[in-house]
LOSE-466534 format. One record per residue (C-alpha): residue number from 1; residue in three letters; x, y, z. Coordinates in steps of 0.25 Angstrom, whole numbers. Layout:
N
ATOM    i   aa      x      y      z
ATOM  NUM  ALA      X      Y      Z
...
***
This chain:
279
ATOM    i   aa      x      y      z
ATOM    1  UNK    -98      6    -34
ATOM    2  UNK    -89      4    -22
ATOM    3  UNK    -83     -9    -15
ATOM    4  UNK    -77    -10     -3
ATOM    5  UNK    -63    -18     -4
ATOM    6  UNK    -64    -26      9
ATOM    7  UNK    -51    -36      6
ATOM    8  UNK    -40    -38     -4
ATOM    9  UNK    -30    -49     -8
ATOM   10  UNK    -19    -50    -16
ATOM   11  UNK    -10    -60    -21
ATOM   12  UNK      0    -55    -31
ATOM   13  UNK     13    -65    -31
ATOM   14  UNK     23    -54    -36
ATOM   15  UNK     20    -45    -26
ATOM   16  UNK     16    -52    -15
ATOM   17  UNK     19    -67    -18
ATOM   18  UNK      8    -80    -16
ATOM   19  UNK      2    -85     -3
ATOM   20  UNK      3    -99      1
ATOM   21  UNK    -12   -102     -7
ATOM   22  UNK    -13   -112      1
ATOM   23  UNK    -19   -103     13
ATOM   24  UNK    -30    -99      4
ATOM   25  UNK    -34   -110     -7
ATOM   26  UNK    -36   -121      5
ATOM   27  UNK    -40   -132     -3
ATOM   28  UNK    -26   -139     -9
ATOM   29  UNK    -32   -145    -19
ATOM   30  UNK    -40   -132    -26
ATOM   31  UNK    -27   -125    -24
ATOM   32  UNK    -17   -134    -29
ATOM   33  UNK    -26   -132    -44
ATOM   34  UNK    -28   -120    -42
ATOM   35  UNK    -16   -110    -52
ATOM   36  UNK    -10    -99    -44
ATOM   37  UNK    -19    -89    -52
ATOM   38  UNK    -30    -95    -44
ATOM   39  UNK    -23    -99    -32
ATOM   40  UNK    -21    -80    -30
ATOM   41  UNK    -34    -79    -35
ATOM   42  UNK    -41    -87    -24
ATOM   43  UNK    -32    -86    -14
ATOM   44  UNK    -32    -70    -14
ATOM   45  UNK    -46    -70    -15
ATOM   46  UNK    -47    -78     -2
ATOM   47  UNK    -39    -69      5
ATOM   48  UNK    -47    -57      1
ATOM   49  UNK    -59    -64      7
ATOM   50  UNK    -52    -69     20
ATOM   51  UNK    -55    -64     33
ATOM   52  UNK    -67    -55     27
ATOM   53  UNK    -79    -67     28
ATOM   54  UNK    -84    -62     15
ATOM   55  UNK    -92    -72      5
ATOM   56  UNK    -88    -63     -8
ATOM   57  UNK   -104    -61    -17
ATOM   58  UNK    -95    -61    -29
ATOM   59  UNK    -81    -66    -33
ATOM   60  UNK    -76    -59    -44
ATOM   61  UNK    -62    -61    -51
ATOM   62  UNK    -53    -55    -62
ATOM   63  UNK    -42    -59    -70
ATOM   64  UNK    -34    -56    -84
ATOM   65  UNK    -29    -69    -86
ATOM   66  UNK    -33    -79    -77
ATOM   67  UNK    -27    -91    -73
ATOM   68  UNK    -17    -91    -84
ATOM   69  UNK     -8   -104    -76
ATOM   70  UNK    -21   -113    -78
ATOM   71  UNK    -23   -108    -93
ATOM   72  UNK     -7   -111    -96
ATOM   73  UNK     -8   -124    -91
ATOM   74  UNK    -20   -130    -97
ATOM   75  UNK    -15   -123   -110
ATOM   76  UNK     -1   -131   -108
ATOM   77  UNK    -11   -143   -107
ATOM   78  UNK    -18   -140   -119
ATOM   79  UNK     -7   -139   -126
ATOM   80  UNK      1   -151   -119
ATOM   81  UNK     -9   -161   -122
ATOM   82  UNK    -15   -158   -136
ATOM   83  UNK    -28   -154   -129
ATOM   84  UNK    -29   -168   -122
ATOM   85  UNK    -31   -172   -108
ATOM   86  UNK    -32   -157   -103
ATOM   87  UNK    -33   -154    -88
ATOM   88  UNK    -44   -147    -86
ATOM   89  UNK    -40   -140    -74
ATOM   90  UNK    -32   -129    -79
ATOM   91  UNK    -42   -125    -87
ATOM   92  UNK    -53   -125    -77
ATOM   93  UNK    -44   -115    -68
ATOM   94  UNK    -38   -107    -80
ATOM   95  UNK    -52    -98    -82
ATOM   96  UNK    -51    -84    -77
ATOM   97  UNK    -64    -87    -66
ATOM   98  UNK    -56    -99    -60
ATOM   99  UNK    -50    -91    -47
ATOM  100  UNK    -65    -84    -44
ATOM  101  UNK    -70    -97    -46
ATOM  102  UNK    -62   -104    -34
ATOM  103  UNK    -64    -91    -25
ATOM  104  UNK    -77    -95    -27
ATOM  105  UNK    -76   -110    -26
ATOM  106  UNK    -67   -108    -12
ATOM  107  UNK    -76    -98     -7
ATOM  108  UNK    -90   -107    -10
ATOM  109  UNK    -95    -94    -16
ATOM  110  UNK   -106    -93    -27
ATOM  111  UNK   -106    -79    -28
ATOM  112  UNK   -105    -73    -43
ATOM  113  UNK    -89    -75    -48
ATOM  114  UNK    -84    -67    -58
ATOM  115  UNK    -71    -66    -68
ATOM  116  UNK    -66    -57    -74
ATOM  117  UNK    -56    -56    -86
ATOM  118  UNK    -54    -43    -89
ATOM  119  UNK    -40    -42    -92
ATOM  120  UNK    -34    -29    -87
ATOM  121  UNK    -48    -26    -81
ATOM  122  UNK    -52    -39    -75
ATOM  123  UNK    -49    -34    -60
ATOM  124  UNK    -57    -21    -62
ATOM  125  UNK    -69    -28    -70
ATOM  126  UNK    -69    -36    -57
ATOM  127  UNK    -69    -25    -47
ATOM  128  UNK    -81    -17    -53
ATOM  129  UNK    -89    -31    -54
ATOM  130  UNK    -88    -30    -40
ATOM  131  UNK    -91    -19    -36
ATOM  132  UNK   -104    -20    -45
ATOM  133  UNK   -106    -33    -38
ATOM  134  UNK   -104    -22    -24
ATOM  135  UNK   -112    -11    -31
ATOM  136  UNK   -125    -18    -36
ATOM  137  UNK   -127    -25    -23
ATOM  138  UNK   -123    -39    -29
ATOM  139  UNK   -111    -42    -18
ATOM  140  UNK   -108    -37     -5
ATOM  141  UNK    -94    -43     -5
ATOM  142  UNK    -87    -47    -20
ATOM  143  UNK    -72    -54    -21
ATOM  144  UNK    -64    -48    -34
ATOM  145  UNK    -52    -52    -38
ATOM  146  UNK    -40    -54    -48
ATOM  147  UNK    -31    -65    -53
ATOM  148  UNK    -19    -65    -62
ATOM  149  UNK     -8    -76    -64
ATOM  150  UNK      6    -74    -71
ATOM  151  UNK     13    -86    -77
ATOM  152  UNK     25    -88    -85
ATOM  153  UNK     17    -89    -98
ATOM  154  UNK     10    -77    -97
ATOM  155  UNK     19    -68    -91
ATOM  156  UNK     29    -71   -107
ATOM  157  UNK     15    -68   -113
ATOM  158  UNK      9    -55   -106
ATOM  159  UNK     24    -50   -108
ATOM  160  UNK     26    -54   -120
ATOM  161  UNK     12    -45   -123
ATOM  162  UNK     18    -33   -117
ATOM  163  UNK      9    -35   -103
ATOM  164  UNK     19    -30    -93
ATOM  165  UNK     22    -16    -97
ATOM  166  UNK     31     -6    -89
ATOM  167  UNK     40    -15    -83
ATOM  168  UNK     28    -22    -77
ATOM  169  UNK     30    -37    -70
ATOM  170  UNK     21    -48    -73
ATOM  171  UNK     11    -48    -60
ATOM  172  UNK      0    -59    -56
ATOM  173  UNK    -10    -59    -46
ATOM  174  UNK    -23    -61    -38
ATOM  175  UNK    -31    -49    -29
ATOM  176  UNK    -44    -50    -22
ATOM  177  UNK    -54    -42    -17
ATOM  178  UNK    -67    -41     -8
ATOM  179  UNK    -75    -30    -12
ATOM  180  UNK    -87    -25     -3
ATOM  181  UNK   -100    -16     -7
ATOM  182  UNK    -98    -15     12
ATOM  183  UNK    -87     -6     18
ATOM  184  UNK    -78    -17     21
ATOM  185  UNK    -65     -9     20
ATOM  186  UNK    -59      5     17
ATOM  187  UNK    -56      3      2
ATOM  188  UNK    -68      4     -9
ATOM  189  UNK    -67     -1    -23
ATOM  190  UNK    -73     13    -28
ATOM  191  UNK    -74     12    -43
ATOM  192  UNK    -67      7    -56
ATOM  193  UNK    -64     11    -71
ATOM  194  UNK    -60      6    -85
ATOM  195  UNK    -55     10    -96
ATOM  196  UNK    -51      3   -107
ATOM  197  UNK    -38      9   -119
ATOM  198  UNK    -41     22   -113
ATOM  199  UNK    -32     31   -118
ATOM  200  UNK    -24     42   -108
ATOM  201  UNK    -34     52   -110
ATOM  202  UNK    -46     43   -109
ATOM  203  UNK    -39     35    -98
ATOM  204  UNK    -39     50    -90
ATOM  205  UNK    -52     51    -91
ATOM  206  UNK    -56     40    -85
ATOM  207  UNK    -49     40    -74
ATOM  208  UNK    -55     55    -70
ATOM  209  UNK    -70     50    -75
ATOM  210  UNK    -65     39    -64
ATOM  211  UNK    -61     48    -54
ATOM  212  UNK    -72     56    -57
ATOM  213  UNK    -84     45    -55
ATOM  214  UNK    -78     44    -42
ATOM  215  UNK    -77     60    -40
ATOM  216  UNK    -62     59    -39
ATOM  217  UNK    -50     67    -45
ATOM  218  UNK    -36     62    -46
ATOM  219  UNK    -32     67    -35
ATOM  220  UNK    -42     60    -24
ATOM  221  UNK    -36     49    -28
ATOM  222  UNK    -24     45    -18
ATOM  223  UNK    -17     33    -24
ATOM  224  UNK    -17     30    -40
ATOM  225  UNK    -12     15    -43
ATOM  226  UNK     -8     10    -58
ATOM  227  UNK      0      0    -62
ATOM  228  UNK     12      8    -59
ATOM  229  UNK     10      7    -45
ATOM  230  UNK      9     -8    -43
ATOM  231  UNK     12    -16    -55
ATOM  232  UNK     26    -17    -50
ATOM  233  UNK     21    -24    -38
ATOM  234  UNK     10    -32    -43
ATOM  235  UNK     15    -36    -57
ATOM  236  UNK      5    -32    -68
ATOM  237  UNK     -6    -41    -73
ATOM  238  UNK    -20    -41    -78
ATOM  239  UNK    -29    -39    -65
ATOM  240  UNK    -16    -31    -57
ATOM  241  UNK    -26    -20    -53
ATOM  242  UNK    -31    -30    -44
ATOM  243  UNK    -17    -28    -37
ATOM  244  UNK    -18    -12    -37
ATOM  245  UNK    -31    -13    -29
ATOM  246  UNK    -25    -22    -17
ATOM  247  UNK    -12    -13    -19
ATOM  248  UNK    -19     -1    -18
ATOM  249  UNK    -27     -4     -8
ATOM  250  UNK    -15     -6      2
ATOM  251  UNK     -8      7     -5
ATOM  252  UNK    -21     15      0
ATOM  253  UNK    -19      9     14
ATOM  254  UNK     -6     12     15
ATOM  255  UNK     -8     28      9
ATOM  256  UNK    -20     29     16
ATOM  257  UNK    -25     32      3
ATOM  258  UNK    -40     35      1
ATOM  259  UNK    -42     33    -15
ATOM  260  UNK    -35     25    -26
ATOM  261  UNK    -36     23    -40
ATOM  262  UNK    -30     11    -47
ATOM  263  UNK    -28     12    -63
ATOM  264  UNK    -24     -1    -68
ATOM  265  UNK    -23     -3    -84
ATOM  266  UNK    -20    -18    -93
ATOM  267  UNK    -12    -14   -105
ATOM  268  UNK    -17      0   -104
ATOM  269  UNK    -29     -4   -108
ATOM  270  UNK    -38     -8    -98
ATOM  271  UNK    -37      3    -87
ATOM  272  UNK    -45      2    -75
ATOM  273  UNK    -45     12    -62
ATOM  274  UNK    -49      7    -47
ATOM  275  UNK    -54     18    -38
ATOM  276  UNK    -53     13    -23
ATOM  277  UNK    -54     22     -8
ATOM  278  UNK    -50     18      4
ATOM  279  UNK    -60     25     14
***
């Protein structure tokens, strides 16, 4: 069930900062109602098509929380006007399929579009939909990505619960990825695994029956990330491992590494492993 990765974008304001949106969302007007939520989503998903003249078969999205700055909003509105006179449009771009929706709408594309809201998974449920899409002959080329937003609001309520552990910052974020059944690159998408409340001994042993589906051992494999090895950079946040890919990715370029394994857990309760190569 491999992929190909042919591209990756990344926006992630704490590590890198925005972009001018403006440069990819062309139309003012669609831009200026779109929340920022929306505006990383679309704008890193048209830089992962750019340059490459691919029409994607499938568009497939992931998220945690969705567009949380719409949701407050038309909340504060709920509330503000004792339910009268509500502004629809809040709401209409507060649903978790909006930012697959308008790669879709900017992109004229009726191919199938898909979200999913998989908490700590949502990323990885994402990726193995596209690779079946790849695997079973359904889509040649498929976009998948992941959204996060961060506002004031929820960033006093994830903390409050306890969601940034270890000294880990608050993180938000947006990462695309065009994924191929062709050779298009050097890098392959070569299997995933979950596991859910493992304990140690149980989360072991998947790792090596992991590792063993894909007749490896610990030791073939040349660069391990968890969230020790980038949460300080990326913040932390329900689709990060979105993050780790595109990190890792540019961590095996410059190693010259051949193999990588990423293990990404929310809460310690979804845990998830993403086995890529580099030919």
């Amino acid at each position: 069930m491999n992929a190909y990765i042919t591209s990756s974008r990344l926006i992630n304001p704490g590590f890198s900062g925005e972009p001018d949106y403006k440069a990819f969302i062309a139309d003012p007007i669609a831009g200026r109602r779109m929340s920022r939520a929306v505006k990383m989503g679309v704008a890193a998903a048209l830089q992962c098509l750019s340059g490459t003249e691919t029409i994607p078969d499938a568009i497939i999205t992931a998220t945690g929380l969705g567009c949380l700055g719409d949701t407050e909003k038309f909340l504060k509105i709920l509330i503000e006007n004792g339910e009268d006179l509500l502004n629809p449009t809040p709401f209409i771009q507060s649903t978790f399929n909006t930012v697959g929706a308008q790669i879709a709408i900017i992109l004229k594309n009726m191919n199938y579009n898909n979200t999913y809201v998989h908490r700590g998974t949502a990323f990885e449920s994402a990726l193995l939909d596209g690779m079946m899409k790849l695997s079973e002959g359904e889509a040649k080329n498929v976009l998948v990505g992941s959204y996060e937003e961060l506002t004031d609001t929820s960033l006093a309520v994830q903390s409050r619960l306890g969601f940034y552990r270890k000294g880990n910052k608050a993180g938000e974020g947006a990462a695309f990825f065009l994924l191929s059944s062709e050779k298009t690159s050097d890098y392959i998408l070569k299997d995933l695994a979950f596991a859910f409340r493992p304990s140690e001994e149980a989360l072991q042993e998947k790792l090596q029956a992991f590792l063993a589906k894909n007749n490896l051992n610990e030791e073939d494999i040349d660069i391990r990330l968890s969230g020790e090895n980038y949460k300080h950079l990326s913040g932390d946040y329900q689709t990060v491992s979105s993050f780790a890919l595109w990190f890792g990715m540019r961590e095996m370029e410059e190693r010259n590494a051949h193999r990588m394994l990423i293990h990404n857990h929310f809460l310690n309760i979804n845990h998830t492993f993403i086995l890529v190569e580099r030919e």
